[in-house]
C-alpha positions as CSV (number, residue, x, y, z in Angstrom):
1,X,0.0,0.0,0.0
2,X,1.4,3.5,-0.8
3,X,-0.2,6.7,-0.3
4,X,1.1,10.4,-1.6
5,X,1.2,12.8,1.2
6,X,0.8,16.3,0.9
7,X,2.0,18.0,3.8
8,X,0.2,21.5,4.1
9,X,-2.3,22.0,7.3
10,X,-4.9,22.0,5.6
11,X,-4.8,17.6,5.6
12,X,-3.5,18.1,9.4
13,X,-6.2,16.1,10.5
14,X,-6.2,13.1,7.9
15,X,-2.3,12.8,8.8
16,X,-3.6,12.7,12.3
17,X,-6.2,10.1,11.5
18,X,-3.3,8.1,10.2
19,X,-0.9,8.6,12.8
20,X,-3.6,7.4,15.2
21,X,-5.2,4.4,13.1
22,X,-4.4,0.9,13.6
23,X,-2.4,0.5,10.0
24,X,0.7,-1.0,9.5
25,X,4.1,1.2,10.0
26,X,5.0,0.2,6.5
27,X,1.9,2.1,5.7
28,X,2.9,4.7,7.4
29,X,6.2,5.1,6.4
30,X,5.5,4.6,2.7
31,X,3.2,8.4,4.0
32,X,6.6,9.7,4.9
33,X,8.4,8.2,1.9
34,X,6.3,9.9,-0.6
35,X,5.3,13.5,0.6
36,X,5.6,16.3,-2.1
37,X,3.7,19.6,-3.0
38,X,-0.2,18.8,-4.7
39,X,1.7,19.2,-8.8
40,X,4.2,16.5,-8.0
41,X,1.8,14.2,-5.9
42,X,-0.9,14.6,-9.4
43,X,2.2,12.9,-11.0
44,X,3.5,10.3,-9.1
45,X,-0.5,9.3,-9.0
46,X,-0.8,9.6,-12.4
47,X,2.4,7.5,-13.0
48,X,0.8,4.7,-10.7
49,X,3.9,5.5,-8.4
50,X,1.4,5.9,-5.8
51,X,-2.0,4.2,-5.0
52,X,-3.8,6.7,-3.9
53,X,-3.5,11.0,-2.8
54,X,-5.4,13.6,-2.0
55,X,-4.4,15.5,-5.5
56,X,-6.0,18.6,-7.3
57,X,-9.6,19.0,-8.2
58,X,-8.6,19.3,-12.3
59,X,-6.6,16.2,-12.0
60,X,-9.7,14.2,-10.4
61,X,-11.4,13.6,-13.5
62,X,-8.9,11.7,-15.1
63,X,-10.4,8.5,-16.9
64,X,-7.5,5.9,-14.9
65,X,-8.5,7.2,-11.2
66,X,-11.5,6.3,-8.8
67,X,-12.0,9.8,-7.3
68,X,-14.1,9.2,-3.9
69,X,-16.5,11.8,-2.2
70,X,-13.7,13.3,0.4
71,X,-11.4,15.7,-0.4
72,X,-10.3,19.5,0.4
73,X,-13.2,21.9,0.5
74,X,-13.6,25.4,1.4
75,X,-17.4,26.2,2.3
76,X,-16.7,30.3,2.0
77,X,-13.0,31.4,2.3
78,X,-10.0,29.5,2.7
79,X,-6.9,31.8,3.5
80,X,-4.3,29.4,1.8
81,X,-5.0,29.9,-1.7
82,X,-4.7,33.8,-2.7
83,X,-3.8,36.5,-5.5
84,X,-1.1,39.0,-4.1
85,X,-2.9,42.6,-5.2
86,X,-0.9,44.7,-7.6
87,X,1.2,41.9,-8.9
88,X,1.7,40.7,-12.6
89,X,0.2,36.8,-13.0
90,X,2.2,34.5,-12.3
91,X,1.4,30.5,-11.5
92,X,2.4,28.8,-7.9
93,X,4.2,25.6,-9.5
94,X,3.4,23.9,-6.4
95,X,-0.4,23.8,-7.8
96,X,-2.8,22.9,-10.3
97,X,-6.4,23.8,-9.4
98,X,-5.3,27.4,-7.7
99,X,-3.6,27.9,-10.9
100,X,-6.7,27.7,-12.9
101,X,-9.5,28.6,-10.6
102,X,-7.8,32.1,-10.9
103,X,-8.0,32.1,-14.3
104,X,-11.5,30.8,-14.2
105,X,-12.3,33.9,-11.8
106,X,-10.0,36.2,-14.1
107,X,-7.8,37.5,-11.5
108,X,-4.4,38.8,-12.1
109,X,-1.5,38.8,-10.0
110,X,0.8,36.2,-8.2
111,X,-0.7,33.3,-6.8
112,X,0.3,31.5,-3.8
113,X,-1.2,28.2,-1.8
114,X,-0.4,26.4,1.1
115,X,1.2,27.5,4.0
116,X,3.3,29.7,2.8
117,X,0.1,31.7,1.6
118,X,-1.9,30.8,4.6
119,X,1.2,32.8,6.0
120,X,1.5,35.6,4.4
121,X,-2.4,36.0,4.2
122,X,-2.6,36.3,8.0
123,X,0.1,38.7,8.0
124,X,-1.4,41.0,5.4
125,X,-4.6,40.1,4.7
126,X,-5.7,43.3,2.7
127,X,-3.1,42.6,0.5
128,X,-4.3,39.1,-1.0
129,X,-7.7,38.0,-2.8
130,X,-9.0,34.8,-1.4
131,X,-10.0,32.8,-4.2
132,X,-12.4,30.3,-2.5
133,X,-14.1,33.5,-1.4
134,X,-14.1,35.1,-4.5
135,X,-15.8,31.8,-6.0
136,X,-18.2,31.6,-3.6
137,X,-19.6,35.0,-3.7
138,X,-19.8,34.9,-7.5
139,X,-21.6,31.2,-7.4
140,X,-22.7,31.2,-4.0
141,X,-21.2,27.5,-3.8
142,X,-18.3,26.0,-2.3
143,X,-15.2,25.3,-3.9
144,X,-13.4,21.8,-3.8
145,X,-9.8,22.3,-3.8
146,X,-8.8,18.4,-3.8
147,X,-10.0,15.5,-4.3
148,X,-9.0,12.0,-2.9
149,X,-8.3,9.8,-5.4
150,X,-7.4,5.8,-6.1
151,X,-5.8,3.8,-8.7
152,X,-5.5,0.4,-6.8
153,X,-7.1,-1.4,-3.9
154,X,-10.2,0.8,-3.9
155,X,-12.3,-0.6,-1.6
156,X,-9.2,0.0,1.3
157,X,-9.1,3.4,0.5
158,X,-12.6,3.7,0.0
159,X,-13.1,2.4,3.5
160,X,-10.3,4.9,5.1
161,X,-12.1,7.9,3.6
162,X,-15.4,6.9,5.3
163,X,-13.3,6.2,8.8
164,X,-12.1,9.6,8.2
165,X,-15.4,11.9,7.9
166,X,-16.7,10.1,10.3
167,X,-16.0,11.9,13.2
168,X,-14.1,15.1,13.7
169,X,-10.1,14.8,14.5
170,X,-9.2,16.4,17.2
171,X,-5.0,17.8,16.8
172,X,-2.6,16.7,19.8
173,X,-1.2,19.9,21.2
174,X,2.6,18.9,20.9
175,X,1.4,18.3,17.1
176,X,0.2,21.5,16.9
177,X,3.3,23.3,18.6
178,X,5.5,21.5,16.0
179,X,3.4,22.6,13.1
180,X,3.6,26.1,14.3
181,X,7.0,26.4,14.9
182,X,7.7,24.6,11.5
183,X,5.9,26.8,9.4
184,X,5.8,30.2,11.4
185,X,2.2,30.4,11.8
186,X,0.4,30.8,15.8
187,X,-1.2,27.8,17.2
188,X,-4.4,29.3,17.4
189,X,-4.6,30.4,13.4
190,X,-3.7,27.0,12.8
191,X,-7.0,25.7,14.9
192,X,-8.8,28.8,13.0
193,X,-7.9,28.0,9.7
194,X,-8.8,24.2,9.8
195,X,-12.0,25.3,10.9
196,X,-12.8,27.2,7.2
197,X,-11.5,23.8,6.0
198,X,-14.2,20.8,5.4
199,X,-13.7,17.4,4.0
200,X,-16.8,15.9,2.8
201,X,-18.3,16.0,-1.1
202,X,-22.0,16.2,-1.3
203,X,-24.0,17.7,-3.7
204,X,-23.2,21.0,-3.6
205,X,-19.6,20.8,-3.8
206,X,-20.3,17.7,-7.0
207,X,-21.9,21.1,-8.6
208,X,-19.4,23.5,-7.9
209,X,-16.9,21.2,-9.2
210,X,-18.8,20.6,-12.4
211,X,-19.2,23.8,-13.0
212,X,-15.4,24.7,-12.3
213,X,-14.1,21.8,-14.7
214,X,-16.4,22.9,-17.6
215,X,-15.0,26.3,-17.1
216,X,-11.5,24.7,-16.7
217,X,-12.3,22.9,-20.3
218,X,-13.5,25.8,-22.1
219,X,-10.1,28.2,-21.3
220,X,-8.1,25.3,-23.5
221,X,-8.8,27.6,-26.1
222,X,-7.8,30.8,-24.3
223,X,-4.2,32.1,-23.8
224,X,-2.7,32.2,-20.9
């Protein structure tokens, strides 16, 4: 079994869940062995170098891959994916999904995700656009980020996603120090921020991501 890890706060609590869960150390490890930014976790899944990630929205509806109804969802804002104000465009190569969903929205500028954005968004927050919020106050529906996705041993994964939504994860503390001191960002905007975060796919977000990917399709034809 080998899972792609991406290792931003926002999938704090699903790396938790592992952590805690009764699966193998090999398991575990294999976590460890393959942790990378969402771009280069797309890859290695789409290369079958992996069974299974948590990997962009655009990627999701690739033909090969089981996508399941769990992934990273902002239900208004999100605070980790943003446009710096005043900026020329330019792509975060760490990402797929932010990439386009700010074309999608047409917004200009420098785009940054993960922590590092979540970062620099708390520090200066009048100098960022927050896409997720953006999206949901021109559709009035949430936006899905990521999307968990299989290529082997579906029904294991499929079970670990449900074990996962199931109940809500509550963060050790000395977890939550270390994540702090790792990526410069307070303890308590780290228990704010995964708040704004939600995990499960239901109809809503099914629409907002249909409606995202058709919009996705239709700038194949547009420049960049």
């Amino acid at each position: 079994m080998v899972f792609g890890k991406i290792d931003y706060i926002n999938l704090l609590p699903f790396h938790v869940f592992l952590k805690k869960s009764s699966l193998s150390n090999a398991f575990k490890r294999s976590c460890e062995h393959h942790k990378d930014v969402p771009a280069k976790i797309n890859a290695k899944l789409r290369k079958r170098q992996v069974e299974a990630a948590v990997i962009s929205s655009v990627e999701s509806k690739r033909k090969t891959l089981t996508p399941l109804n769990v992934g990273i969802v902002a239900k208004k804002n999100i605070k980790s994916v943003i446009v710096k104000k005043g900026t020329l465009s330019k792509s975060d190569p760490a990402s797929a999904t932010s990439n386009k969903l700010a074309r999608v929205l047409g917004i200009e500028g420098e785009v940054f995700i993960g922590d590092r954005a979540l970062r620099l968004y708390l520090k200066e927050p009048d100098a960022y656009i927050d896409l997720a919020q953006t999206w949901m106050e021109r559709y009035h529906l949430p936006f899905v980020f990521a999307r968990f996705c299989v290529n082997e041993h579906q029904s294991f994964y499929k079970k670990l996603a449900r074990n996962f939504v199931r109940r809500p994860v509550k963060i050790p503390r000395y977890i939550l120090e270390k994540y702090a001191k790792e990526r410069d960002i307070k303890e308590n905007d780290i228990k704010d921020y995964l708040k704004i975060v939600s995990y499960t796919i239901e109809k809503k977000e099914q629409k907002a991501l249909y409606i995202f990917l058709k919009k996705v399709h239709n700038l194949k034809n547009k420049p960049s």
